[in-house]
C-alpha distance (Angstrom), angle and dihedral (degrees) to the residues before:
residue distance angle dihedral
X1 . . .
X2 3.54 . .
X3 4.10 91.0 .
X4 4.10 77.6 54.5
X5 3.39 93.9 60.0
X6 3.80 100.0 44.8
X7 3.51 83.2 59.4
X8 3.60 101.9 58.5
X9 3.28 91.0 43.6
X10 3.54 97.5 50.5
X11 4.08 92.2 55.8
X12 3.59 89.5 46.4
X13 3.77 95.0 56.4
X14 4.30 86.0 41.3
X15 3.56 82.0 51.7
X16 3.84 100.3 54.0
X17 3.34 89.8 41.9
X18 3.66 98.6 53.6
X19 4.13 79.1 50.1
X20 3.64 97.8 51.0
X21 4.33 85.8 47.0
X22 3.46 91.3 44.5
X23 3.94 100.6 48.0
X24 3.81 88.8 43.8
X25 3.50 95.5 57.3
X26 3.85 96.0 44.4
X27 4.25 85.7 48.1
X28 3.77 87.6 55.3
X29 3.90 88.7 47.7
X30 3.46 92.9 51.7
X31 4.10 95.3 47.2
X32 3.73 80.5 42.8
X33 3.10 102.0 58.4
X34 4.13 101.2 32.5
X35 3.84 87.6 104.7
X36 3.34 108.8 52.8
X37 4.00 91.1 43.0
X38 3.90 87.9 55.9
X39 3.90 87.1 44.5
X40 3.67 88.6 56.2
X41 3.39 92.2 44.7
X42 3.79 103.5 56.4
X43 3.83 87.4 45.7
X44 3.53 82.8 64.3
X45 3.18 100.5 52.0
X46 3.68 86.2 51.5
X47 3.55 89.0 55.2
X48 3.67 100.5 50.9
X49 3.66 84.9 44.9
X50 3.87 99.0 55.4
X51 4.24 93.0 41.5
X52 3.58 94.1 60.9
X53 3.80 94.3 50.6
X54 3.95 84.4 42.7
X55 3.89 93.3 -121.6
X56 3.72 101.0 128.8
X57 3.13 114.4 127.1
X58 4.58 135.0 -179.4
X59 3.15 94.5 -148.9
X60 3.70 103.8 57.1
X61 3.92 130.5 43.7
X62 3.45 115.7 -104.8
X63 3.52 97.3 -126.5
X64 4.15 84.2 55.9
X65 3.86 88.3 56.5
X66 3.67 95.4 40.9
X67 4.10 92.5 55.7
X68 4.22 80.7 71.8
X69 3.54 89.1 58.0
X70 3.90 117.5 93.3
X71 3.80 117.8 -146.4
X72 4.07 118.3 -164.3
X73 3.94 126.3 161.1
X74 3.44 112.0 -116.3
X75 3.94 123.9 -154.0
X76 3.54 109.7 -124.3
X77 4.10 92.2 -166.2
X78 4.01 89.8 53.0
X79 3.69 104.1 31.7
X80 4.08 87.4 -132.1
X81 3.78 138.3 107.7
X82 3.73 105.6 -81.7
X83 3.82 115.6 -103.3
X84 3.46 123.1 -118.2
X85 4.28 87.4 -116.3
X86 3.59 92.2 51.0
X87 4.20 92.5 50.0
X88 3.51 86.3 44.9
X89 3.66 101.1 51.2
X90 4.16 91.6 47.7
X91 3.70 88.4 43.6
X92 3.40 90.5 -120.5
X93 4.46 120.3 157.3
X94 3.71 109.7 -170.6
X95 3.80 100.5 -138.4
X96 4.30 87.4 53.4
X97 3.84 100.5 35.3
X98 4.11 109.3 132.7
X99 3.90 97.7 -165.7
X100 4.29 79.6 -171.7
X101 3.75 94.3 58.3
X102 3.97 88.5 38.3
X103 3.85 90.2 53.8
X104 3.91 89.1 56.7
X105 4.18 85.3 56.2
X106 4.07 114.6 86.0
X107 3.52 86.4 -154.4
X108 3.80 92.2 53.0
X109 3.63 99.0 37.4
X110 3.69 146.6 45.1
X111 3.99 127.6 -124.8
X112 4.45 104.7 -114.7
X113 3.94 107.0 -161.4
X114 3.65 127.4 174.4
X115 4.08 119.2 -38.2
X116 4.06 81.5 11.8
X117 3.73 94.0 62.8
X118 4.00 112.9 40.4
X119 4.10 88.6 148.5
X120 4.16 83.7 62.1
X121 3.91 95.1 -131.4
X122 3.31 94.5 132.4
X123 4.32 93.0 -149.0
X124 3.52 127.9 45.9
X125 3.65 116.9 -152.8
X126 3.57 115.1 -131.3
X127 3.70 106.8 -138.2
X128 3.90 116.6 42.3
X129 3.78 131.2 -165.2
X130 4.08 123.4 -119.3
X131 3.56 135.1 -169.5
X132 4.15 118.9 -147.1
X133 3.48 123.0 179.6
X134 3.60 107.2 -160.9
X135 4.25 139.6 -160.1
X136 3.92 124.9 -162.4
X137 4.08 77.2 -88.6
X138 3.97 100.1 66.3
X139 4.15 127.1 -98.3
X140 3.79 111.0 -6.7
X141 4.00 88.0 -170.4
X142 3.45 135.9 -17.2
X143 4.14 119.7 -150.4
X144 3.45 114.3 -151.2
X145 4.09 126.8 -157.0
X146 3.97 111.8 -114.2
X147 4.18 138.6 -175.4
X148 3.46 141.8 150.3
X149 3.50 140.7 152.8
X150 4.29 122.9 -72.9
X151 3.72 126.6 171.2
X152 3.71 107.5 -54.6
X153 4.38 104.3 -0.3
X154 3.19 138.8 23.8
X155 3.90 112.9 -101.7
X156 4.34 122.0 -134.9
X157 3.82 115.7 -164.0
X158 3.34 145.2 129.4
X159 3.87 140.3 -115.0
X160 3.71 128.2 -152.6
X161 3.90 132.1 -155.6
X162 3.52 145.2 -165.2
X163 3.67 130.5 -111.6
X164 3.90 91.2 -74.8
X165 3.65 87.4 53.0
X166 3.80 83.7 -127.9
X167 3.84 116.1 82.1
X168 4.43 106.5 66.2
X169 3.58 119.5 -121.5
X170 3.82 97.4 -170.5
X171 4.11 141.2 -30.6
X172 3.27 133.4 -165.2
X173 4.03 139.1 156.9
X174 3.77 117.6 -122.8
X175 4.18 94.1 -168.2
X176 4.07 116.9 37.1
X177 3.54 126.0 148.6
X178 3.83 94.4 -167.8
X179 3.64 132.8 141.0
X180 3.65 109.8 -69.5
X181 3.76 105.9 -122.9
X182 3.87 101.1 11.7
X183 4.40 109.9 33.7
X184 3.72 80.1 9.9
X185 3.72 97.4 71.2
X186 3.71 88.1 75.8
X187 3.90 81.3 99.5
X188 3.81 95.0 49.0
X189 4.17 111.0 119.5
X190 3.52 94.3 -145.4
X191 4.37 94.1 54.7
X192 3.81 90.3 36.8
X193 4.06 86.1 59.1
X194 3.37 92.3 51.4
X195 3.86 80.7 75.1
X196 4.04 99.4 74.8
X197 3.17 125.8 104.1
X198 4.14 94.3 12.9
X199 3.35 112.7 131.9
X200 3.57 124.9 -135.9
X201 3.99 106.1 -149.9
X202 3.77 131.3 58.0
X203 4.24 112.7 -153.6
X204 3.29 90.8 -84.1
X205 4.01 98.4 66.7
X206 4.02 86.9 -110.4
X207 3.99 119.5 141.7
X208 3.38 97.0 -125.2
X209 3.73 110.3 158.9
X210 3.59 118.5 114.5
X211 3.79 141.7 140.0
X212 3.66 125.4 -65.5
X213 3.74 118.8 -134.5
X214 3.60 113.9 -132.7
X215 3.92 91.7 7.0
X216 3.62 143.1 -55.0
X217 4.09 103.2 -71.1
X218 4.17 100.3 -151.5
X219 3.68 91.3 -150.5
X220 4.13 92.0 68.4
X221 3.51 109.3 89.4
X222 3.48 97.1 -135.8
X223 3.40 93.0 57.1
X224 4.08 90.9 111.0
X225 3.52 82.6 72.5
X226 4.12 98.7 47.0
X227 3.99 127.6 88.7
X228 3.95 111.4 -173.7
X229 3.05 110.3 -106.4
X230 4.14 131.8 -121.9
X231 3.88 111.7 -81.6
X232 3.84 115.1 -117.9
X233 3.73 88.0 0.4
X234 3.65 100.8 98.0
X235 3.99 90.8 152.0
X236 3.42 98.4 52.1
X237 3.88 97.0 42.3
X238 3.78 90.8 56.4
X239 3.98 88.5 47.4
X240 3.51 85.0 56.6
X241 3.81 92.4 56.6
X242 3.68 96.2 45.6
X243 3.24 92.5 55.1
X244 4.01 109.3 48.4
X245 3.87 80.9 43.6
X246 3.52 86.9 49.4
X247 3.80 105.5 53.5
X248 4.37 94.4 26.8
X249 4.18 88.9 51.6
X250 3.81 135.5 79.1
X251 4.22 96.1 -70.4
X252 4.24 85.0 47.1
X253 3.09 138.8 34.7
X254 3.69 101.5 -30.6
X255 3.99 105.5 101.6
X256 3.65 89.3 41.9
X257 3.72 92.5 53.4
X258 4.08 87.6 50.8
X259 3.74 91.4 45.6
X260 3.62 89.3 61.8
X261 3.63 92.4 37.5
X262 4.21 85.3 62.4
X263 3.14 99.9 46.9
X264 3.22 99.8 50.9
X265 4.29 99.4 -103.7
X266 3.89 82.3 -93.9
């Protein structure tokens, strides 16, 4: 009995110790390896960036491309370029800021209910990155980071615009958990460059733009301002809507679009 129980104990110590081995060796992975995942995640981000302002490019590295890209913090609550006090008292460094992590922070973030929150995101951040890629003439375009909620996830992307931060250049989302074939299609090259040359504003300054059930009819003379929409993903489609209108109207990007309109996107 006793030669039993040596043996059980015996393959429960082998046991722990093969744990103990085993988890140290996956920790030291995972430190490891922390690096190069964040490495591969920022060139994403570069990625995503550059495709919706159509400035990939095969023959150059991304990172190459991406050092002509600008990135400032923008104040949501002023419509202004952050000031240096203001990214220094919310501990905020442009080329690091995670406007997803900050929108999890109360003291980053405001709470969105009801009429306040038609993208569904529940908390705004209050500082948001943008990218400019400037000449000797000012901002050439300016891409702006996007999400909101569609029928099962909530969608990140980005949108990019002209020089009269109005007409789009490209959009895309980089994180979508849609329906593959019908919400899903949100990542389809062909629907996603249906986007250029929209424009985002009607006269009166309004973010307009939205998806078009059934298709954009070229006759309707608002149809600068209409994308058609996904088929058989009516849910998604008007998530879509909400949220460009969202983030490129009043409680978005809107005033700081105008304030570089004024002075001249300098």
């Amino acid at each position: 009995m006793a030669s039993n129980n040596d043996s059980i104990q015996k393959t429960i110590l082998v046991a722990l110790a093969l744990c103990l081995v085993c988890s140290i060796f996956v920790a030291a992975a995972a430190v490891g390896l922390k690096p190069i995942q964040n490495a591969n995640k920022d060139l994403d981000r570069k990625r995503n960036i550059l495709s919706a302002a159509n400035m990939l490019d095969a023959n150059t590295s991304v990172d190459a491309v991406f050092e002509t890209i600008e990135t400032r913090i923008v104040n949501l609550q002023t419509g202004a370029f952050a000031t240096q006090a203001e990214l220094d008292e919310a501990g905020i460094t442009p080329a690091t800021y995670d406007q997803q992590a900050a929108a999890k922070d109360p003291q980053l973030s405001v709470a969105l209910a009801g009429s306040e929150d038609p993208a569904s995101i529940k908390r705004r951040a209050k500082f948001a990155p943008v990218y400019l890629v400037k000449s000797d003439t000012g901002i050439d375009r300016v891409i702006l980071p996007v999400h909101g909620y569609g029928l099962w996830s909530t969608m990140y992307g980005f949108i990019a615009l002209e020089d009269d931060f109005d007409t789009v250049i490209g959009f895309g989302f980089y994180d979508q958990g849609e329906t593959p074939g019908l919400g899903g299609e949100v990542d389809n090259p062909n629907w996603k460059a249906l986007w250029k040359g929209k424009q985002v504003y009607n006269d009166q300054g309004e973010a307009v733009i939205q998806l078009a059930k059934g298709g954009v009819d070229s006759s309707d003379p608002q149809a600068i301002h209409k994308v058609d929409g996904l088929s058989g993903a009516t849910l998604t489609s008007r998530g879509v809507t909400n949220l460009v209108q969202y983030w490129l109207g009043k409680e978005g990007f809107a005033p700081f679009l105008s304030t570089l309109r004024s002075e001249g996107a300098q």
